[in-house]
KOLSEMAR-302279 format. One record per residue (C-alpha): residue in one letter; chain; x negated, y, z negated. Coordinates in nm, 3 decimals, decimal comma. Layout:
# KOLSEMAR-302279
<type->a | mol->A | px->X | py->Y | pz->Z>;
...
***
This chain:
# KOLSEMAR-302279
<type->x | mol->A | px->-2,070 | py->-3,774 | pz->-0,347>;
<type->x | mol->A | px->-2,369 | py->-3,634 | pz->-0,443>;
<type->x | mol->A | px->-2,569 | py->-3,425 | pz->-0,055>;
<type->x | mol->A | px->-2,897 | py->-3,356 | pz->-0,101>;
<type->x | mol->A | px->-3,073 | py->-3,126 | pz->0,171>;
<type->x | mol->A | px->-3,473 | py->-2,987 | pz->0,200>;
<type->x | mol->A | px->-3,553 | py->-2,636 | pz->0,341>;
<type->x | mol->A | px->-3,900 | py->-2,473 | pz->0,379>;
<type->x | mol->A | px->-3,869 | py->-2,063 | pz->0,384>;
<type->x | mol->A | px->-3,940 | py->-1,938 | pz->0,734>;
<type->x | mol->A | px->-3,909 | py->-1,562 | pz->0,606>;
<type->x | mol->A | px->-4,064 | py->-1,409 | pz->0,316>;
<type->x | mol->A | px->-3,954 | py->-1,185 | pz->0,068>;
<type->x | mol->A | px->-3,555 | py->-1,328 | pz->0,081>;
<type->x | mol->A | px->-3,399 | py->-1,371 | pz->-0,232>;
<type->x | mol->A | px->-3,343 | py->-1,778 | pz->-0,281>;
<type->x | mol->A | px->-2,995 | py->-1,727 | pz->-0,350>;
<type->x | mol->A | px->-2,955 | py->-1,577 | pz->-0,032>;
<type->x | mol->A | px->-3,155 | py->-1,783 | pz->0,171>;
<type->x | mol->A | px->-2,980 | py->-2,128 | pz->0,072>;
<type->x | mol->A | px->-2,595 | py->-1,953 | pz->0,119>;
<type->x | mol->A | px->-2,763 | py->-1,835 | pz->0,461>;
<type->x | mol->A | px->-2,883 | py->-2,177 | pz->0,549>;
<type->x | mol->A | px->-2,617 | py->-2,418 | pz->0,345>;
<type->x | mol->A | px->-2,340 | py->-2,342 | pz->0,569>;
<type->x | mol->A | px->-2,097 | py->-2,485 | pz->0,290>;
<type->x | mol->A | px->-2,273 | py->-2,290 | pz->0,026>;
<type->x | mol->A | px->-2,138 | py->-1,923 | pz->-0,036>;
<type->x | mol->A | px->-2,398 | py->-1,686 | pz->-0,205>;
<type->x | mol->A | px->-2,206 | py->-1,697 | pz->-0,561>;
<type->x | mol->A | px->-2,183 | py->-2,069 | pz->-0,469>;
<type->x | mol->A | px->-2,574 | py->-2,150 | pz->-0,435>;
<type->x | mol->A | px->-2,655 | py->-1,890 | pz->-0,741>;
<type->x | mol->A | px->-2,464 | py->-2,086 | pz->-0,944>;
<type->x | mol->A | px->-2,627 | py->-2,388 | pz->-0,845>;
<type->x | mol->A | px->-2,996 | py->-2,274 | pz->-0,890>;
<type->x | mol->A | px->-2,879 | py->-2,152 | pz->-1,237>;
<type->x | mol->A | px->-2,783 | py->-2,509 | pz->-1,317>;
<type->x | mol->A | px->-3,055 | py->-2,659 | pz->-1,229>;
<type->x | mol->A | px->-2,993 | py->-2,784 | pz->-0,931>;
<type->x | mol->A | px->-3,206 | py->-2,602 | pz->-0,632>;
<type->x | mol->A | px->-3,576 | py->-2,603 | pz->-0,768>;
<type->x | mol->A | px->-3,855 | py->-2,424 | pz->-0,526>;
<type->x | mol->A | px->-4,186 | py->-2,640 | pz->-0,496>;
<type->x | mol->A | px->-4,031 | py->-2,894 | pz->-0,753>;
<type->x | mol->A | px->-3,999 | py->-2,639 | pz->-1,036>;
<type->x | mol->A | px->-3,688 | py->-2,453 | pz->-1,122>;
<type->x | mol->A | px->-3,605 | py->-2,096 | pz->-1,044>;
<type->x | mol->A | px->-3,393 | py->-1,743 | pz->-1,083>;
<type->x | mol->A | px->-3,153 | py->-1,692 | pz->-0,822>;
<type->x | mol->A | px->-3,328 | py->-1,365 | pz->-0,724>;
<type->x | mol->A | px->-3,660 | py->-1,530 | pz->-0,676>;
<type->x | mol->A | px->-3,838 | py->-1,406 | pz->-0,367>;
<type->x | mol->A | px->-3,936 | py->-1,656 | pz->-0,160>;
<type->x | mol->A | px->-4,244 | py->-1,670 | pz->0,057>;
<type->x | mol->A | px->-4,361 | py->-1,838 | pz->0,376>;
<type->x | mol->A | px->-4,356 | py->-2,218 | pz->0,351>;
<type->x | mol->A | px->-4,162 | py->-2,250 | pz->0,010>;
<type->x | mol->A | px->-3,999 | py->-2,597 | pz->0,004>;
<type->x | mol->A | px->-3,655 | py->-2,573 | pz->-0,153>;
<type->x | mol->A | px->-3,469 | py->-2,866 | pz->-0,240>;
<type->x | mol->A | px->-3,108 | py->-2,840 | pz->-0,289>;
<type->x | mol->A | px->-2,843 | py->-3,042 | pz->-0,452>;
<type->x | mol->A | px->-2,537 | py->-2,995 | pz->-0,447>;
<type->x | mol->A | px->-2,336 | py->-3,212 | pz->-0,719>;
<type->x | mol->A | px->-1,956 | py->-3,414 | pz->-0,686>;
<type->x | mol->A | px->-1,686 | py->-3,156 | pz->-0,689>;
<type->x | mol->A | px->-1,543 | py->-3,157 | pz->-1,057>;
<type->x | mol->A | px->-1,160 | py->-3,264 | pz->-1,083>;
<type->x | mol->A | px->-0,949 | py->-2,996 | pz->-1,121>;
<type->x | mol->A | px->-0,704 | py->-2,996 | pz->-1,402>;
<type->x | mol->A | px->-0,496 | py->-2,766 | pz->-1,256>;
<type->x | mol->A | px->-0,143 | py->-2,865 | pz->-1,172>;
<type->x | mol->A | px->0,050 | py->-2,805 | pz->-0,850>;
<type->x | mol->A | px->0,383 | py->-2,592 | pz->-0,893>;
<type->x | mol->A | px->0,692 | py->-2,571 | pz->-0,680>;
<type->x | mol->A | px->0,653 | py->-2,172 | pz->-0,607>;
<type->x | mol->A | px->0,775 | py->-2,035 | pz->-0,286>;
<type->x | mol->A | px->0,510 | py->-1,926 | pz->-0,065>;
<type->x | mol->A | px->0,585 | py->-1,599 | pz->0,261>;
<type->x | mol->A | px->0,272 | py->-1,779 | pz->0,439>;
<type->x | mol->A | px->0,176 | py->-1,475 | pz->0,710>;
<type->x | mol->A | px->-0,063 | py->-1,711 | pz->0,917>;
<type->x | mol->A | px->-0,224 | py->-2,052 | pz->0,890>;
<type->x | mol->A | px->-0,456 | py->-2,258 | pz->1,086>;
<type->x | mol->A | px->-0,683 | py->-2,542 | pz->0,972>;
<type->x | mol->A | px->-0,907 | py->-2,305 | pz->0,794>;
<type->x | mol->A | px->-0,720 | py->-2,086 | pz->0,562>;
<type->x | mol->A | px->-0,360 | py->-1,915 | pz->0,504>;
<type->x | mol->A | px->-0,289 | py->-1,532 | pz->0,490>;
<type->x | mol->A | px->-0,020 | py->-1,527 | pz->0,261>;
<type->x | mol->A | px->0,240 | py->-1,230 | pz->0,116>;
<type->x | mol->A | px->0,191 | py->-1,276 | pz->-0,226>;
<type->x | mol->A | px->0,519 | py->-1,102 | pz->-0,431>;
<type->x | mol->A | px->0,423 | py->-0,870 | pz->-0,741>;
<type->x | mol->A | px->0,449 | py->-1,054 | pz->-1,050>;
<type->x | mol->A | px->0,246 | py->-1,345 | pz->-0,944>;
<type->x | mol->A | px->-0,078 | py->-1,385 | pz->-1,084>;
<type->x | mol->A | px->-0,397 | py->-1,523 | pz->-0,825>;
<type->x | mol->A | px->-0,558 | py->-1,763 | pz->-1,096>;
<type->x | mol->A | px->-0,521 | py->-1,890 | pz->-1,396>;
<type->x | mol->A | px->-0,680 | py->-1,689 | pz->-1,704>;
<type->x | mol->A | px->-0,620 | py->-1,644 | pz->-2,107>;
<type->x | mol->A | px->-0,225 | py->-1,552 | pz->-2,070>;
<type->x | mol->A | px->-0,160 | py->-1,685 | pz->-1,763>;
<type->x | mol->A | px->-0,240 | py->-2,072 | pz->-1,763>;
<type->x | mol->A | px->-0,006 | py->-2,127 | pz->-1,504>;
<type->x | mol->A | px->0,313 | py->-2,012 | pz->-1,293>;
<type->x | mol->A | px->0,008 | py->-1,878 | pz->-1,038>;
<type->x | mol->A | px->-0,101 | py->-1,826 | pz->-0,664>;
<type->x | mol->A | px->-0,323 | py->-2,100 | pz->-0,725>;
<type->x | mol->A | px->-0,065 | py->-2,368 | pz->-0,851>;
<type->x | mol->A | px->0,141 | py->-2,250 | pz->-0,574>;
<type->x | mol->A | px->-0,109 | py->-2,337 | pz->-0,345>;
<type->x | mol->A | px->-0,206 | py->-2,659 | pz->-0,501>;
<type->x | mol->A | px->0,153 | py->-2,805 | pz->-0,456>;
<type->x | mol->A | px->0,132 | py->-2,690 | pz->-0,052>;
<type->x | mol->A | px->-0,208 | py->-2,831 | pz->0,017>;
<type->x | mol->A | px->-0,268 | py->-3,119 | pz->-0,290>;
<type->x | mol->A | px->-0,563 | py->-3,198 | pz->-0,099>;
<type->x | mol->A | px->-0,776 | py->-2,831 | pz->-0,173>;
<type->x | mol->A | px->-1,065 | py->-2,873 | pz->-0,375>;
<type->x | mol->A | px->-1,199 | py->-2,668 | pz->-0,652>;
<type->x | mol->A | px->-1,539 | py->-2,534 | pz->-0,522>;
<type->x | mol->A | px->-1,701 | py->-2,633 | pz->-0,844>;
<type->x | mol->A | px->-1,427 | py->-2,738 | pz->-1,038>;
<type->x | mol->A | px->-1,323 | py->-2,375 | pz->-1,152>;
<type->x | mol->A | px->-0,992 | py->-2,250 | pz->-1,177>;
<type->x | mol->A | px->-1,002 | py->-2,081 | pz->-0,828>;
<type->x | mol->A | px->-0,970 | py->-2,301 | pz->-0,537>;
<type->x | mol->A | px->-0,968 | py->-2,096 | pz->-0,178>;
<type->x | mol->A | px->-0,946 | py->-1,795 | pz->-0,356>;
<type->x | mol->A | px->-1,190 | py->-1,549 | pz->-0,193>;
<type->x | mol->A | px->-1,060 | py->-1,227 | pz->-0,324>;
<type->x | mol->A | px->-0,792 | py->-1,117 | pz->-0,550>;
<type->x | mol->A | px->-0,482 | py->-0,878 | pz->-0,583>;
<type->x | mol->A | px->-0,370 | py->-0,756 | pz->-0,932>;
<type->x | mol->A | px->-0,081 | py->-0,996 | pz->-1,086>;
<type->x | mol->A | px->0,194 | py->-0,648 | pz->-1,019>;
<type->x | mol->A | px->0,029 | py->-0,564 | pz->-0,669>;
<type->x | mol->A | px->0,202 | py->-0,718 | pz->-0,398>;
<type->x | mol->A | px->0,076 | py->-0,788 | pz->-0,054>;
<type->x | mol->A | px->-0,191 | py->-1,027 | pz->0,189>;
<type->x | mol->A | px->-0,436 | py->-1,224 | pz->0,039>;
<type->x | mol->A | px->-0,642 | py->-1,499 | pz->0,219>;
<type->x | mol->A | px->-0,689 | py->-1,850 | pz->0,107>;
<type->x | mol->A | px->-0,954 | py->-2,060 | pz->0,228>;
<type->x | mol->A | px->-0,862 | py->-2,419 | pz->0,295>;
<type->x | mol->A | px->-1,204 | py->-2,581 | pz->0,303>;
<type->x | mol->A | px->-1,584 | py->-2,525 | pz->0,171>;
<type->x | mol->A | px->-1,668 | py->-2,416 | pz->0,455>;
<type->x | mol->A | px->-1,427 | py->-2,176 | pz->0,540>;
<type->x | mol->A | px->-1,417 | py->-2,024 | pz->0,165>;
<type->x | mol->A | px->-1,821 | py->-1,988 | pz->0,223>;
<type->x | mol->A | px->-1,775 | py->-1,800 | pz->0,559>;
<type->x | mol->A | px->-1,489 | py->-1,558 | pz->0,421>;
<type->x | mol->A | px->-1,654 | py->-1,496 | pz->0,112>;
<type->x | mol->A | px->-1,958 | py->-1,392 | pz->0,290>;
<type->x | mol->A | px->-1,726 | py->-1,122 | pz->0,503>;
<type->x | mol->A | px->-1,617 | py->-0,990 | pz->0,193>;
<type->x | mol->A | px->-1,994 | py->-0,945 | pz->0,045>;
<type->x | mol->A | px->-2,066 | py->-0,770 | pz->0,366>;
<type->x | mol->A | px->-1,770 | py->-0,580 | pz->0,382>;
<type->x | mol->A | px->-1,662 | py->-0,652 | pz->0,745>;
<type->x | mol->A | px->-1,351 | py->-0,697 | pz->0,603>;
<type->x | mol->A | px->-1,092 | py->-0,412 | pz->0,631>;
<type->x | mol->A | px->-0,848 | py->-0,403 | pz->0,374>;
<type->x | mol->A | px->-0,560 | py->-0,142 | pz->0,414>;
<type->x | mol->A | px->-0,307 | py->-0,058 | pz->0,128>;
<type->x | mol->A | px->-0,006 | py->0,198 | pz->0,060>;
<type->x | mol->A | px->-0,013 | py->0,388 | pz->-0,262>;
<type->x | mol->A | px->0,254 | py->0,575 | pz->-0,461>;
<type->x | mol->A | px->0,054 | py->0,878 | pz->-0,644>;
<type->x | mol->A | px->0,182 | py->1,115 | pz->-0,892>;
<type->x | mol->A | px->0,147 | py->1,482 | pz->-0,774>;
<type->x | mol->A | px->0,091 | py->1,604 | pz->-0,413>;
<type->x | mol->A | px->-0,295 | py->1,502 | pz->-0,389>;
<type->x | mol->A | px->-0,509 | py->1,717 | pz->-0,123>;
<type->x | mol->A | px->-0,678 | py->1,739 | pz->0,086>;
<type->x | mol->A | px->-0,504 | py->1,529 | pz->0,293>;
<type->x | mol->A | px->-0,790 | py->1,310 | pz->0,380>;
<type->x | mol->A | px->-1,065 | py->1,214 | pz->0,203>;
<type->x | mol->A | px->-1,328 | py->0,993 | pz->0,017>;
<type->x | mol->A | px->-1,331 | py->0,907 | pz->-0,338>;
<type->x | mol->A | px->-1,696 | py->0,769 | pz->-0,463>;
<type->x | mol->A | px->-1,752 | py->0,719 | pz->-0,811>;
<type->x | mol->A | px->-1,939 | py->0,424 | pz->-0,992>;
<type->x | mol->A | px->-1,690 | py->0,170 | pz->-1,197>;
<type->x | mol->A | px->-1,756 | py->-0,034 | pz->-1,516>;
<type->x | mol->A | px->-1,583 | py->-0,166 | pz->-1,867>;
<type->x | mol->A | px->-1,441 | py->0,131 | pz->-2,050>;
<type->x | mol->A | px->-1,650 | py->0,157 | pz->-2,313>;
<type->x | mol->A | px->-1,323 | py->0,240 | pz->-2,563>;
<type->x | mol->A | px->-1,131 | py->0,016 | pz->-2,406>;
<type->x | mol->A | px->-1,262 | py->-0,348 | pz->-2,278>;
<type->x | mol->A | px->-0,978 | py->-0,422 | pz->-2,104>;
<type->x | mol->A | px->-1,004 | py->-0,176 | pz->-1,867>;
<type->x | mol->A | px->-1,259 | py->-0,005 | pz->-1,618>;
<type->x | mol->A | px->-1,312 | py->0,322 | pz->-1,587>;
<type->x | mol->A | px->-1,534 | py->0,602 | pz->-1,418>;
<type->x | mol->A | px->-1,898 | py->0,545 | pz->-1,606>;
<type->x | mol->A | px->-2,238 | py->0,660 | pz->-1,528>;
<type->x | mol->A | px->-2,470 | py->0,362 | pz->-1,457>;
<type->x | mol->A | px->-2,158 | py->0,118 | pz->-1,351>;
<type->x | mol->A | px->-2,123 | py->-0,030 | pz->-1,013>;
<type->x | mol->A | px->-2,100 | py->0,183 | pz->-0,685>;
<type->x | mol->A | px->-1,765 | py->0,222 | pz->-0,582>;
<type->x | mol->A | px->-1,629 | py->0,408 | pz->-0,264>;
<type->x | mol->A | px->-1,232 | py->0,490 | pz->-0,176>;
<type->x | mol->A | px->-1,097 | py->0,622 | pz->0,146>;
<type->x | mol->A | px->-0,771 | py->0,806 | pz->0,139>;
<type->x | mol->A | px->-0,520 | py->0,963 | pz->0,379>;
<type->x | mol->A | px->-0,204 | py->1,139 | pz->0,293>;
<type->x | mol->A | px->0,127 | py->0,945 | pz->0,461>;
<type->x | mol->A | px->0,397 | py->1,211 | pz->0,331>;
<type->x | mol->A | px->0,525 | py->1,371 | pz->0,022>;
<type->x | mol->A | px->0,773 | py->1,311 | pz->-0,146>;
<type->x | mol->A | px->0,823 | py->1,593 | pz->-0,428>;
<type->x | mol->A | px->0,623 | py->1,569 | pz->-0,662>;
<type->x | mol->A | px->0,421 | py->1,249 | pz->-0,525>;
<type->x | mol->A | px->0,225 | py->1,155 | pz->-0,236>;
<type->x | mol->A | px->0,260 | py->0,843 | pz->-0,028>;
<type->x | mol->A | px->-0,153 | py->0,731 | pz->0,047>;
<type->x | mol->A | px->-0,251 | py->0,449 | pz->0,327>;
<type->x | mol->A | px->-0,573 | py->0,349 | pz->0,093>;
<type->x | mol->A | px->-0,893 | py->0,156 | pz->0,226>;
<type->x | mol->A | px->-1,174 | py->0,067 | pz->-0,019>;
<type->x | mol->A | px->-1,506 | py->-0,011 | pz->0,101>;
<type->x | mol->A | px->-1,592 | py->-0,152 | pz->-0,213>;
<type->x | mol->A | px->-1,399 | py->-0,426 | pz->-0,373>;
<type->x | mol->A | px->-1,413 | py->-0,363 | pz->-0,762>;
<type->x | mol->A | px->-1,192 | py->-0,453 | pz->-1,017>;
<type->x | mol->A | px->-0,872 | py->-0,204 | pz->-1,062>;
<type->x | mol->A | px->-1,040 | py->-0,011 | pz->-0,779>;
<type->x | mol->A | px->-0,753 | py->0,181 | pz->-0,639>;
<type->x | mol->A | px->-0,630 | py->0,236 | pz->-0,943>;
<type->x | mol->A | px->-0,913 | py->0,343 | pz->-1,201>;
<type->x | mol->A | px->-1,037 | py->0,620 | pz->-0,904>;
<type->x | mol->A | px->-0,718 | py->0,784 | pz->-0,856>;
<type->x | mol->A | px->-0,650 | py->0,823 | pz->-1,201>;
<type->x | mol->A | px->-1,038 | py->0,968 | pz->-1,239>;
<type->x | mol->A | px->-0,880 | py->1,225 | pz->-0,984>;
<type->x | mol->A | px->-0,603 | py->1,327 | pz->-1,151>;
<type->x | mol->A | px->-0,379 | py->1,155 | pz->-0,939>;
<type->x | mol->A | px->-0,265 | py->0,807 | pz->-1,132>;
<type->x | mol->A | px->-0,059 | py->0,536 | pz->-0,912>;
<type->x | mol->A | px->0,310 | py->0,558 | pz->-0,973>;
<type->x | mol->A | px->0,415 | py->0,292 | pz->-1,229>;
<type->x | mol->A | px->0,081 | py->0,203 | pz->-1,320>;
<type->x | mol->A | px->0,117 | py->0,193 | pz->-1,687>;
<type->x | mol->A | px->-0,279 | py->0,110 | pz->-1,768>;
<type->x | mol->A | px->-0,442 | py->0,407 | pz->-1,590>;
<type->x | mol->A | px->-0,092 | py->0,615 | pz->-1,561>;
<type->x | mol->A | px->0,204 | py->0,644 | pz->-1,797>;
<type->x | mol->A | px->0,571 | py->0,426 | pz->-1,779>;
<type->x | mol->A | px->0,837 | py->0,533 | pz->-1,579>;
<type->x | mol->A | px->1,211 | py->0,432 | pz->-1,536>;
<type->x | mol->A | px->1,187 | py->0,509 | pz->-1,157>;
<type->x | mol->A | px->0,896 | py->0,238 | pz->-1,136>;
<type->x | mol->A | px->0,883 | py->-0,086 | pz->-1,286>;
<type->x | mol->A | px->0,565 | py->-0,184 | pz->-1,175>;
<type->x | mol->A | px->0,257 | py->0,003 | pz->-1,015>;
<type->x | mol->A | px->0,335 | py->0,120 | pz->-0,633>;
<type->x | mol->A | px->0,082 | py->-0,041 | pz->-0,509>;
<type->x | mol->A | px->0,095 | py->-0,258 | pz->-0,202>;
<type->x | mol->A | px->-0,200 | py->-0,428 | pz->0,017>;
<type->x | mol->A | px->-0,030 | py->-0,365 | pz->0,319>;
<type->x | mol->A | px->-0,270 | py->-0,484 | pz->0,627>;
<type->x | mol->A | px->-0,556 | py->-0,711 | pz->0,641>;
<type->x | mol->A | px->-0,824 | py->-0,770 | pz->0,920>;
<type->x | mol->A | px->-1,122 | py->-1,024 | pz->0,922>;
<type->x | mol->A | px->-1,297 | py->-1,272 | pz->1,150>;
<type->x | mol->A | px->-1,177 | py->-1,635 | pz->1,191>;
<type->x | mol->A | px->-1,391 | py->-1,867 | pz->1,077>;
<type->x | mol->A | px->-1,306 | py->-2,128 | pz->1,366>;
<type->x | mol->A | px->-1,384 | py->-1,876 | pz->1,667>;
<type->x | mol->A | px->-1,543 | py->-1,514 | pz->1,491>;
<type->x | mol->A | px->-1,216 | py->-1,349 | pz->1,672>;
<type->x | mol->A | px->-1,096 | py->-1,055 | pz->1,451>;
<type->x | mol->A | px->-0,735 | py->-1,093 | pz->1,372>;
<type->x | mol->A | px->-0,519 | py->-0,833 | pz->1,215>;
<type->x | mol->A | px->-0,202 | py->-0,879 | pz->1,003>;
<type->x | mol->A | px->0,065 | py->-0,631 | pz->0,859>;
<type->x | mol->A | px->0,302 | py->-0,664 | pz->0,518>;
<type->x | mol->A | px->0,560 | py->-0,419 | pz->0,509>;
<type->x | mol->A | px->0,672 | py->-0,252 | pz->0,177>;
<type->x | mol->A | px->0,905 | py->-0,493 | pz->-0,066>;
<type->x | mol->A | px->1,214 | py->-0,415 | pz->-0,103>;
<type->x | mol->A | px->1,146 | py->-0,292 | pz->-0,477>;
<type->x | mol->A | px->0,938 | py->-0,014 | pz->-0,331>;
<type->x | mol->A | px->1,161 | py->0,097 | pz->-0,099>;
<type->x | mol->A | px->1,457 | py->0,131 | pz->-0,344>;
<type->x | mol->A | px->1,176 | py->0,376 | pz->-0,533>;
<type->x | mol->A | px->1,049 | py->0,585 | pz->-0,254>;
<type->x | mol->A | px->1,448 | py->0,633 | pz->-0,162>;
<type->x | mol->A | px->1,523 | py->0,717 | pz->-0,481>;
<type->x | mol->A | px->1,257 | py->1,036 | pz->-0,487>;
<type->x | mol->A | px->1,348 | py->1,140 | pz->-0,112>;
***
């Protein structure tokens, strides 16, 4: 079913994208700059750029079209659910386990998982991603949310964007990094050799990594890890710009028989409920595949 709602700006100088997520409580950011790129959100009857400043008495009409059907399919794949309540799920996703669908992976995901425990999610615009408001690496292991409404995927989208969510992870490095605490800030875009990956450029996207040292073992260090940035390959791109490359991590790093996979593991996860603003806090302990390695270097 097609909504249809009318706001007039009471605050100039806000960026329209921001104003309708602000004011659409179903309507993430991304959400409603997707929309007013369609077509869809016009200001004074005429269409505009999502980063259109608005000013004092702007009338902005928003529509927001029927949902898309999704042609993804549900899959039986176990899920470790952490935590659920009527707005999302904290689950323990296992490494190997892609979030979404993409080119190579078409299925066999988080998301078809998902889809077979709640057939009733939604698409938000009939993309691939339904719920999914952040992501782990298919080989990292670890909590991710999923949002099982609009409404709640708009809210906990939003805490990402303003980083009020606190995202801890532990990290196998190669070499005995110090000091033992410490900030990593370097901007992160597309390699410009390489497409597939990111890398350390000037001119890319701020990015900003906090570190402390858990132990050594030999010749690696054991890191609890907490971005404050969320970009893609984060972790991994920055330590290897250090010197210090994640154990296993055969993009940034180099193949090892020790580790079959990068040691990389989002380990705690705090945010705000939705239902009630209440912060809430929740732990993953290492998998048993990365305990078998960090025994096997004691």
């Amino acid at each position: 079913m097609t909504r249809e709602f009318v706001l007039v700006a009471d605050i100039a100088g806000v960026r329209l994208d921001k104003f309708v997520g602000d004011r659409v409580q179903e309507l993430s950011r991304t959400h409603a700059s997707q929309l007013i790129e369609g077509g869809f959100i016009t200001v004074n009857g005429k269409a505009a750029k999502p980063s259109l400043k608005l000013t004092l008495g702007d009338k902005v009409n928003v529509t927001i079209p029927p949902e898309a059907p999704s042609a993804l399919a549900a899959e039986y794949i176990p899920l470790k659910i952490i935590y659920e309540d009527a707005d999302l799920l904290v689950i323990d996703k296992p490494a190997g386990l892609a979030v979404h669908p993409a080119p190579g992976t078409p299925d066999h995901t988080l998301v078809n998982a998902v889809l077979n425990y709640l057939p009733g999610l939604a698409a938000d615009d009939g993309s691939v991603r339904p719920g999914i408001v952040h992501r782990l690496d298919k080989d990292t292991s670890g909590l991710i949310l999923v949002a099982k409404n609009r409404v709640a995927q708009a809210n906990l989208s939003d805490q990402f964007k303003s980083r009020t969510v606190s995202k801890s992870y532990l990290v196998l490095v190669k070499g005995r990094l110090t000091p033992e605490k410490g900030i990593i800030e370097a901007d992160i875009g597309r390699d410009p050799h390489h497409r597939q990956r990111m890398a350390v450029v000037a001119g890319g996207r701020e990015a900003r990594t906090d570190y402390r040292v858990i132990r050594y073992y030999g010749n690696y260090t054991l890191l609890e890890i907490k971005p404050e940035t969320g970009r893609t390959h984060q972790i991994r791109v920055h330590l290897a710009a250090i010197g210090f490359p994640v154990a296993g991590d055969t993009t940034y790093g180099e193949k090892s028989p020790r580790f079959p996979r990068q040691f990389l593991h989002a380990h705690k996860l705090r945010f705000q409920l939705p239902s009630t603003g209440a912060f809430v806090e929740f732990e993953s302990s290492l998998p048993e595949d990365l305990e078998k390695a960090l025994a096997e270097i004691t």
